[in-house]
One Martini backbone bead per residue (centre of mass of N, CA, C, O) as a GRO file, in nm:
protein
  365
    1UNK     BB    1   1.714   5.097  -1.641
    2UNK     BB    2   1.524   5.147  -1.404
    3UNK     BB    3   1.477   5.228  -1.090
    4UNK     BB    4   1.306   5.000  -1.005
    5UNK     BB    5   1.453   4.789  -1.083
    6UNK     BB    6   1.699   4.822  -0.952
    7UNK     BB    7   1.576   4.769  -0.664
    8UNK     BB    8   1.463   4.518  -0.702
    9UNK     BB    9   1.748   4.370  -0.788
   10UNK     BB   10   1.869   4.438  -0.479
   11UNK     BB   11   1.627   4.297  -0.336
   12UNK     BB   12   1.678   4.032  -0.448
   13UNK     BB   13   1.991   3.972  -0.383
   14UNK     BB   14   1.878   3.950  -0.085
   15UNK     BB   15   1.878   3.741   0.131
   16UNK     BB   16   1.625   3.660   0.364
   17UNK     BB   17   1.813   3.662   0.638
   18UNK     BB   18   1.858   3.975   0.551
   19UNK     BB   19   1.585   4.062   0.541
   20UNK     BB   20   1.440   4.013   0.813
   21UNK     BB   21   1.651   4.137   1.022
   22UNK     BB   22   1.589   4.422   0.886
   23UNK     BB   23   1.330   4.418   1.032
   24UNK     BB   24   1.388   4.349   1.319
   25UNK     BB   25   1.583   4.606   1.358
   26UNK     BB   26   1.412   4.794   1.309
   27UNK     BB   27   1.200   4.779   1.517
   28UNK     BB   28   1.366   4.775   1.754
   29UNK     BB   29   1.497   5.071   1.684
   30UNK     BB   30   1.206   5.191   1.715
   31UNK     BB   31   1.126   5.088   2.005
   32UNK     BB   32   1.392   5.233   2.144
   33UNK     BB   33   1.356   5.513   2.059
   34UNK     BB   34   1.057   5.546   2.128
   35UNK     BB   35   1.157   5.515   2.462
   36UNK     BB   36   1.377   5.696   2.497
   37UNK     BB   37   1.202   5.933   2.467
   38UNK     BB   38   0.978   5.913   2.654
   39UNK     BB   39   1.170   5.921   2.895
   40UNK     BB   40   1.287   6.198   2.834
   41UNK     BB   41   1.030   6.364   2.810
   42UNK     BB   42   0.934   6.316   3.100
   43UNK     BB   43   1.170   6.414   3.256
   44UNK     BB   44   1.176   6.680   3.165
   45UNK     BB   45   0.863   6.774   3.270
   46UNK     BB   46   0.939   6.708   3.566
   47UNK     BB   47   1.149   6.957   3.607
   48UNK     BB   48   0.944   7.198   3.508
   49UNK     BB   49   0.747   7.138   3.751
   50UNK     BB   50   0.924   7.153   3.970
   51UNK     BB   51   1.065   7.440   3.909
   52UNK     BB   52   0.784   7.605   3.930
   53UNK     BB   53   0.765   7.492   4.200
   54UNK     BB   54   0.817   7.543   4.546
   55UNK     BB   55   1.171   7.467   4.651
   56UNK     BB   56   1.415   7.397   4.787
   57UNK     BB   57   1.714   7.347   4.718
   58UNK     BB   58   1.771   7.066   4.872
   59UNK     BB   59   1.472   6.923   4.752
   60UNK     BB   60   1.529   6.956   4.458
   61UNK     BB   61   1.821   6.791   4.456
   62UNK     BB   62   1.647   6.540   4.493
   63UNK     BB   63   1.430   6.525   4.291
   64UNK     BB   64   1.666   6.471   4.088
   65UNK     BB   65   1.778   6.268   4.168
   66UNK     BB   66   1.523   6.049   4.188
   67UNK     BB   67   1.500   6.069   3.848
   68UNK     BB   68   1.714   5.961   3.754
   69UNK     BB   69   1.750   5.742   3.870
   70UNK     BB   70   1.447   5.649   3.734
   71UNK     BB   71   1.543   5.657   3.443
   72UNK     BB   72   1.805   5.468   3.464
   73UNK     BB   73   1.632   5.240   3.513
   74UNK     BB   74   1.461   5.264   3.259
   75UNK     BB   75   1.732   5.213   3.066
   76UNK     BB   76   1.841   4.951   3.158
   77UNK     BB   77   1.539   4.791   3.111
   78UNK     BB   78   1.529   4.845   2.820
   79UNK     BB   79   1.810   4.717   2.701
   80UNK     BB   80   1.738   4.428   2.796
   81UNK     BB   81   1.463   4.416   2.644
   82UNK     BB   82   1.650   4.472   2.369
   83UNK     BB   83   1.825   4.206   2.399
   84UNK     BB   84   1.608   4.054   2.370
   85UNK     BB   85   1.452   4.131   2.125
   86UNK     BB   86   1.713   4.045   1.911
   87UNK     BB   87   1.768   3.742   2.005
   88UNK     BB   88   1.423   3.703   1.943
   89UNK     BB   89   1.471   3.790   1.641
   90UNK     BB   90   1.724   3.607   1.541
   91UNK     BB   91   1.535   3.304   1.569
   92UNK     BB   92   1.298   3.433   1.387
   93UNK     BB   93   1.479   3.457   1.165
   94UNK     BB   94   1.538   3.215   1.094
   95UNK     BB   95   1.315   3.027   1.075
   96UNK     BB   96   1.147   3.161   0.886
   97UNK     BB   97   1.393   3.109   0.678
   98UNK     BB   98   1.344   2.817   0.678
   99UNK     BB   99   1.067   2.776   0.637
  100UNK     BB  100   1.088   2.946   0.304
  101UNK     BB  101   1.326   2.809   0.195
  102UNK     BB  102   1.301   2.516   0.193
  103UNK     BB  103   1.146   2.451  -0.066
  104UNK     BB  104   1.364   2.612  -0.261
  105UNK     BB  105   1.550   2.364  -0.202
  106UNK     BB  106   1.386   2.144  -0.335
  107UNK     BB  107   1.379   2.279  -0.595
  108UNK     BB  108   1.691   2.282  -0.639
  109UNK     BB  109   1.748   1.966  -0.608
  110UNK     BB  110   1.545   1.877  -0.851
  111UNK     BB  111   1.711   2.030  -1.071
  112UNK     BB  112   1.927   1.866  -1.058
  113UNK     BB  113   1.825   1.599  -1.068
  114UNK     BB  114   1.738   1.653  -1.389
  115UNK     BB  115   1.984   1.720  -1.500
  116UNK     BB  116   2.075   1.396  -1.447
  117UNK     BB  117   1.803   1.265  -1.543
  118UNK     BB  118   1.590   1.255  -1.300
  119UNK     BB  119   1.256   1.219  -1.387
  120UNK     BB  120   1.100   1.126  -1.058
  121UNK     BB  121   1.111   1.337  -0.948
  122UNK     BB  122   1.000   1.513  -0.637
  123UNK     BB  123   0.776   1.772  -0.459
  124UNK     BB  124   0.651   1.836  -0.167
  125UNK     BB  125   0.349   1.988  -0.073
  126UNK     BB  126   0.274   2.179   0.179
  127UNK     BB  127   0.081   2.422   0.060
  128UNK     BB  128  -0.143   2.646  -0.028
  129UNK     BB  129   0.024   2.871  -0.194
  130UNK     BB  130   0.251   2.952  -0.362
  131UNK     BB  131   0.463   2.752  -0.340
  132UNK     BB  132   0.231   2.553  -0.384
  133UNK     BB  133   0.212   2.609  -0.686
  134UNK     BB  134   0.491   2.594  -0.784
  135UNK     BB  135   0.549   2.296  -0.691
  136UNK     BB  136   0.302   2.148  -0.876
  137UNK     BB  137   0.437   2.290  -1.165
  138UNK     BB  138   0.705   2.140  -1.119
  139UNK     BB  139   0.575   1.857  -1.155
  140UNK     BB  140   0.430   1.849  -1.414
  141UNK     BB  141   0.681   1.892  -1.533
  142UNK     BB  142   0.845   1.657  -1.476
  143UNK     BB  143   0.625   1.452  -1.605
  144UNK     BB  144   0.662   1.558  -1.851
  145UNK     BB  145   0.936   1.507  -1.938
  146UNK     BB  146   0.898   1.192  -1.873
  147UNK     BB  147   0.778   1.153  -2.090
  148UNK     BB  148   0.948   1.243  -2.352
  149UNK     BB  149   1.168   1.070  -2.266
  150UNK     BB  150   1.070   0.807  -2.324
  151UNK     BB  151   0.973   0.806  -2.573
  152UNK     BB  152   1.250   0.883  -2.686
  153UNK     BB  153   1.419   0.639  -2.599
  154UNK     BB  154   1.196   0.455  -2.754
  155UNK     BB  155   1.295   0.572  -3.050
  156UNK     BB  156   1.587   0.518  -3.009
  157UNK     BB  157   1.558   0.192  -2.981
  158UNK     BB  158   1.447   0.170  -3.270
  159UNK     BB  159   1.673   0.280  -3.435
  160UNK     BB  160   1.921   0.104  -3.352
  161UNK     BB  161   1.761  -0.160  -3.414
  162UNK     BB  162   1.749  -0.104  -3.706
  163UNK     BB  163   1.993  -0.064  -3.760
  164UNK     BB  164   2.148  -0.329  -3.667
  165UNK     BB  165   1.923  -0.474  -3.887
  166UNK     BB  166   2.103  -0.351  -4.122
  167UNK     BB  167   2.394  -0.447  -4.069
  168UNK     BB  168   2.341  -0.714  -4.067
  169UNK     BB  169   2.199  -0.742  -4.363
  170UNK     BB  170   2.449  -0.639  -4.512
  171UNK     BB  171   2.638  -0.812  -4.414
  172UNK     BB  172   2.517  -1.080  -4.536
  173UNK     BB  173   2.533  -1.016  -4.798
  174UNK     BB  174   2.832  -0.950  -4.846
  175UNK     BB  175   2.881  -1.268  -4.716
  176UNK     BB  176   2.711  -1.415  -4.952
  177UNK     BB  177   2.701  -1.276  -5.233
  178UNK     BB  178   2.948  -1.123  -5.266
  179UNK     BB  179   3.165  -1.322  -5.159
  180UNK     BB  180   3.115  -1.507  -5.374
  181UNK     BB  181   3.140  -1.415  -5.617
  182UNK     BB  182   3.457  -1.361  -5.561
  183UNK     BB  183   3.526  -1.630  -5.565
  184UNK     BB  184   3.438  -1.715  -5.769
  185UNK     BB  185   3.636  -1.514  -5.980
  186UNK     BB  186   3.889  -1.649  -5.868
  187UNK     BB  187   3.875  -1.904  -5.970
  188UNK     BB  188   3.854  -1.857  -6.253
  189UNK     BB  189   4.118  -1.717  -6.298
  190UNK     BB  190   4.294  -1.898  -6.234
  191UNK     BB  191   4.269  -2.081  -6.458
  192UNK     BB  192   4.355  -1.805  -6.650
  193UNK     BB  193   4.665  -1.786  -6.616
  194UNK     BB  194   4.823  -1.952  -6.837
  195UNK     BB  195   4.643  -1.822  -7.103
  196UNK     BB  196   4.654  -1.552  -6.898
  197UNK     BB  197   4.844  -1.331  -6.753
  198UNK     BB  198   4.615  -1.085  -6.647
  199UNK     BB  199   4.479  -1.278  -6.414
  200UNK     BB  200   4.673  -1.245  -6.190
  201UNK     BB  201   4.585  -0.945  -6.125
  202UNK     BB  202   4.274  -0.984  -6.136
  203UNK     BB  203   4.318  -1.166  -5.857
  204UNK     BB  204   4.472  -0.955  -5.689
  205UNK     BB  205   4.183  -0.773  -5.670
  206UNK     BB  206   3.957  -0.973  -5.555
  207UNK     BB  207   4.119  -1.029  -5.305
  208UNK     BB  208   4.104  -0.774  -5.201
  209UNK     BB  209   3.822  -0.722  -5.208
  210UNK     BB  210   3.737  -0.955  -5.046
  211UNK     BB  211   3.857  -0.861  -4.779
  212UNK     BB  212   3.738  -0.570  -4.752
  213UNK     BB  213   3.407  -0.716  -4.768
  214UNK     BB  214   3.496  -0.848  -4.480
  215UNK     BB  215   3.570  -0.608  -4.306
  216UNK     BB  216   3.308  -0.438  -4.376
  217UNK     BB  217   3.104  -0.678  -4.229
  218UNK     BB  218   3.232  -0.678  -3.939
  219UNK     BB  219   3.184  -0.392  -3.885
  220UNK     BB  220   2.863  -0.398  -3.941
  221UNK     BB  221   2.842  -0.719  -3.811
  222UNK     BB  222   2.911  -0.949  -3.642
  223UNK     BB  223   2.889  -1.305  -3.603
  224UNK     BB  224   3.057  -1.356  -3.348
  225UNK     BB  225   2.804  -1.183  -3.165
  226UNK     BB  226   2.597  -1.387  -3.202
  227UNK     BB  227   2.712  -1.688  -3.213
  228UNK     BB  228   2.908  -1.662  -2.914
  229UNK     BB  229   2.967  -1.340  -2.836
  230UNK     BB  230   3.129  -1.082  -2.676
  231UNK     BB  231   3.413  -1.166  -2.558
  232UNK     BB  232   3.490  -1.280  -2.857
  233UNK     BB  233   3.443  -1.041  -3.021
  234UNK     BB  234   3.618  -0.806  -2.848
  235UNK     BB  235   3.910  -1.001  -2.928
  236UNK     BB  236   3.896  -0.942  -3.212
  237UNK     BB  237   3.847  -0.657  -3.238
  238UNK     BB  238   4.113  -0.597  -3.104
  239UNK     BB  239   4.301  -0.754  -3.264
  240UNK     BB  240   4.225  -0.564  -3.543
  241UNK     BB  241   4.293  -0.297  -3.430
  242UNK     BB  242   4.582  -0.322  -3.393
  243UNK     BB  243   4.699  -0.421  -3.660
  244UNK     BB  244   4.560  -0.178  -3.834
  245UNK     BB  245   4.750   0.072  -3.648
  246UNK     BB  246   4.976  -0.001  -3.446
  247UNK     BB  247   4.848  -0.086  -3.148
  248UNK     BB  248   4.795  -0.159  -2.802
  249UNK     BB  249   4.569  -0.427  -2.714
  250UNK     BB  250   4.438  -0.510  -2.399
  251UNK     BB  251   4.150  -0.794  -2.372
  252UNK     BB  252   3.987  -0.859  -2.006
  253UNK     BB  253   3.813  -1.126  -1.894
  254UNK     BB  254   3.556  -1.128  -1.610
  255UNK     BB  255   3.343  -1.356  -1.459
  256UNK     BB  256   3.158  -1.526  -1.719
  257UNK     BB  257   3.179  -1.862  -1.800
  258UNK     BB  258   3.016  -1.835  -2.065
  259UNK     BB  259   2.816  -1.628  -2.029
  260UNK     BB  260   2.562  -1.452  -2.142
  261UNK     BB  261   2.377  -1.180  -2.263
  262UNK     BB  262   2.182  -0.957  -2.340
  263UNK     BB  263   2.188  -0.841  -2.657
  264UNK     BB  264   2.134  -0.546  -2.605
  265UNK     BB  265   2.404  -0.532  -2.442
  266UNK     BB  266   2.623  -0.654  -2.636
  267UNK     BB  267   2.582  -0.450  -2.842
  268UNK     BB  268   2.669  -0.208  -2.689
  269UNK     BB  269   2.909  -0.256  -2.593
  270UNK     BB  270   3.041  -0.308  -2.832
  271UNK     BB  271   3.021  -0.023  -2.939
  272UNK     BB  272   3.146   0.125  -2.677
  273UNK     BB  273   3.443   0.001  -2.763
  274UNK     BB  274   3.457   0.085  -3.052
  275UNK     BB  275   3.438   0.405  -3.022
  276UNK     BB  276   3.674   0.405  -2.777
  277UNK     BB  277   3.905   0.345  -2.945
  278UNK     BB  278   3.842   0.500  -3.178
  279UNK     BB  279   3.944   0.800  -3.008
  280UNK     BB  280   4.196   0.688  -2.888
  281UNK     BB  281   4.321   0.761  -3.160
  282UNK     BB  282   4.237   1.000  -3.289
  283UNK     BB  283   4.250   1.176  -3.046
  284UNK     BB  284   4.461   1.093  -2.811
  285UNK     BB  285   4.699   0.881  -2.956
  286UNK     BB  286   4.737   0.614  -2.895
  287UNK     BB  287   4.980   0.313  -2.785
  288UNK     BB  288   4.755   0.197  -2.528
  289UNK     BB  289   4.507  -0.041  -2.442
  290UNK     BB  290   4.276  -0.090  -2.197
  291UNK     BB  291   4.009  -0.391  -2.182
  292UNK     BB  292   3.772  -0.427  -1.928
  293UNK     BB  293   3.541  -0.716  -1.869
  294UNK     BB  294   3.299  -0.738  -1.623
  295UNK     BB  295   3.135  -0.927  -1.418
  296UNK     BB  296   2.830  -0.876  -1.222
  297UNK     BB  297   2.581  -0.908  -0.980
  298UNK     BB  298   2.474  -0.572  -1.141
  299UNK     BB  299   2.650  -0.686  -1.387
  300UNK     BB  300   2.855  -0.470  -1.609
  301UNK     BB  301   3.172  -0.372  -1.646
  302UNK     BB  302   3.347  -0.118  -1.851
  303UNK     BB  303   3.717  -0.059  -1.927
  304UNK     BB  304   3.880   0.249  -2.092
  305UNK     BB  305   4.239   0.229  -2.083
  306UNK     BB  306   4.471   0.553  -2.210
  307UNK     BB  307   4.777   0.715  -2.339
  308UNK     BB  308   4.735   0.962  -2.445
  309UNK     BB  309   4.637   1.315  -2.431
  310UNK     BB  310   4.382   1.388  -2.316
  311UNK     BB  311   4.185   1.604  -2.070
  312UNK     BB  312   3.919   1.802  -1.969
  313UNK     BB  313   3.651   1.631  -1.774
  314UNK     BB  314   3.468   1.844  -1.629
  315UNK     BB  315   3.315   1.972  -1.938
  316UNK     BB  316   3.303   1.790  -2.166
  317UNK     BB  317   2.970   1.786  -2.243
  318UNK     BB  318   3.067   2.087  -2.398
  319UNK     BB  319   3.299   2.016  -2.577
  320UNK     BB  320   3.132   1.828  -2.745
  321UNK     BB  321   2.960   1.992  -2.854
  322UNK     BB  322   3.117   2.259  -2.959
  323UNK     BB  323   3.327   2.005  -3.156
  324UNK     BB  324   3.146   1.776  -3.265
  325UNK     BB  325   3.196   1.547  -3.038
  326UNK     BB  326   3.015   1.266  -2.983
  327UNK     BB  327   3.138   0.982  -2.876
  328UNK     BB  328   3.054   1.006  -2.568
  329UNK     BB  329   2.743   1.095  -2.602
  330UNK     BB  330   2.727   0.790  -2.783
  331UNK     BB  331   2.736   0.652  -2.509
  332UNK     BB  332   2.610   0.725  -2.286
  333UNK     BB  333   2.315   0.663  -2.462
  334UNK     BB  334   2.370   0.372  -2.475
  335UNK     BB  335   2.368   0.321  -2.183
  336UNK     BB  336   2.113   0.440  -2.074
  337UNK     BB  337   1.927   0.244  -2.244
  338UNK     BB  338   2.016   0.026  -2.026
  339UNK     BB  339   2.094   0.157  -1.752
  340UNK     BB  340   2.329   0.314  -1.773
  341UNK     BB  341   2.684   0.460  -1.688
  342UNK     BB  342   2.905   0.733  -1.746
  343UNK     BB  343   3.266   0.773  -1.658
  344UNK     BB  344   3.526   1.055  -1.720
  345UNK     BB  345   3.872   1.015  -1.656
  346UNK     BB  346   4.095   1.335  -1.725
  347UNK     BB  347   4.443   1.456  -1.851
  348UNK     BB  348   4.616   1.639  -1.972
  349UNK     BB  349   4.862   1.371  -2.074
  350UNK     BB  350   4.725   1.107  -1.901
  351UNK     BB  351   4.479   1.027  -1.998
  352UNK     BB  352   4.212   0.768  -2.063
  353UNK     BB  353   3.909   0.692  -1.843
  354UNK     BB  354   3.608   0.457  -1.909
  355UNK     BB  355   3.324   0.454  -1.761
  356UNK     BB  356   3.060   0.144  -1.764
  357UNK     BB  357   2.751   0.061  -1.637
  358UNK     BB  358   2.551  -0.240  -1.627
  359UNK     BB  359   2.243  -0.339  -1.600
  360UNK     BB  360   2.187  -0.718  -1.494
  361UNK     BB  361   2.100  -1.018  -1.489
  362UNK     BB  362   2.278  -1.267  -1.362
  363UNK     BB  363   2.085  -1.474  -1.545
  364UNK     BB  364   2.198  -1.497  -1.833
  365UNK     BB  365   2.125  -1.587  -2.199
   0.00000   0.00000   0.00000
């Protein structure tokens, strides 16, 4: 690195406010230095040319007094100007400091705003001058980003439609064709138990597989979440999900009255309890899981805490990336698509609890 790059990357690492201050000071004791010299160098002249004049020693030992006091008086009211000086110097450095620094206070600010996502967030244009045309290119790239936002999570609402409506699909599928074939087969072998003992066998190989063939049915989209509601699928899931792993969850809805949801937010909410189950037996080991659904004024609000491993709460969204852990990651994008927000609080031993909250309208379809 070049001499002059250190220079500037030094003078760039000082405050506005210590760069302000460092030129008022400056001028400050340029003015002082150089009225201090001039008042100096007065009284030095006044007194060789005195000497020069013949003078009796009496007299002259006056005029030296009178100097003297006149250069003193000048030195104490000079001393008072630089510190009414210093300290209008150190108002004049504020202001200053807050005029220049203002604008890119707002654009730090709109910045964290635009990392939580918030891409709405503008900044207002005070001056057309450098920092205004900042402000106005900040403002281009926010709008440009929230168009892409936009597309993307649109595109997103897509796919994820397509998904549920392929699993939906392939569910019917499943449970209407595959599942009869199954049970014609096991009604045949039954019949054919007593002149085939082999018939037996392959009636109990048809059973179990018509089983996984149900449940394989149910996870990939339950029929009780269309046709009775989230409430339903969600208790009938917990339960299921118990027995399956050997684990406890007690799952209790609250303020719902029989009310349902829209489709997409009960698809939406029934995913997110299930991914979090997930993750909670997988990642952190859980023996006990407690799942709150709430409906409220403002929406659905969904709490999932479990006794697991937990973790370091404060960092999860880099930790989730590095580790390919994407579970809370598509928990967030899930809410997210609903406008809904995720948070999540957790500490190594402790356990995880996941809030959710999904806004809805009071008034359930």
């Amino acid at each position: 690195m070049s001499f002059r790059l250190k220079i500037s990357g030094a003078v760039q690492a000082v405050p506005v406010f210590v760069k302000i201050m460092g030129i008022v000071v400056g001028l400050t004791v340029f003015y002082g230095v150089g009225s201090f010299w001039q008042i100096h160098s007065t009284r030095i002249q006044m007194m060789q040319q005195e000497r020069a004049n013949p003078h009796p020693p009496a007299e002259l030992a006056i005029i030296e007094e009178h100097v003297a006091r006149e250069t003193g008086f000048l030195y104490r009211r000079l001393a008072r100007v630089m510190s009414v000086m210093a300290l209008a110097g150190i108002a004049l450095a504020w202001s200053l400091t807050k005029i220049l620094t203002h604008p890119i206070e707002e654009l730090v600010a709109l910045t964290r705003r635009i990392q939580q996502g918030d891409f709405s967030a503008r900044t207002p244009v005070h001056a057309h001058d450098e920092i205004g045309d900042l402000a106005t290119a900040f403002n281009d790239m926010t709008a440009s980003l929230a168009q892409k936002e936009a597309a993307r999570q649109k595109l997103l609402r897509q796919v994820i439609a397509a998904g549920e409506e392929e699993r939906k699909r392939v569910a019917r599928e499943l449970h209407d064709h595959t599942g009869q074939a199954l049970t014609s087969l096991i009604a045949g072998l039954t019949a054919l138990e007593k002149s085939n003992p082999k018939a037996a066998e392959l009636r109990g190989l048809a059973e179990q597989t018509l089983t996984e063939v149900h449940d394989l049915s149910v996870a990939l989209r339950p029929s009780v979440l269309d046709d009775i509601g989230l409430v339903a699928a969600l208790q009938k899931h917990c339960s299921t999900f118990a027995q399956r792993h050997g684990v406890k969850v007690d799952c209790q809805a609250v303020s719902f009255n029989g009310q349902r949801l829209p489709p997409e937010i009960e698809t939406a909410a029934y995913r997110i309890v299930q991914e979090t189950l997930t993750n909670a037996l997988r990642h952190g080991r859980a023996q006990t899981v407690n799942v709150l659904l709430q409906r409220k004024a403002t929406g659905v609000l969904l709490v999932i805490e479990d006794d697991g491993n937990g973790f370091d709460a404060t960092r999860w969204r880099e930790t989730a990336s590095q580790n390919d852990r994407l579970g809370l990651l598509g928990i967030e994008e899930r809410a997210a698509l609903c406008g809904g927000t995720l948070r999540v609080e957790s500490q190594p031993g402790k356990g995880t609890s996941v809030f959710v909250e999904i806004p809805c309208p009071e008034s359930a379809s």
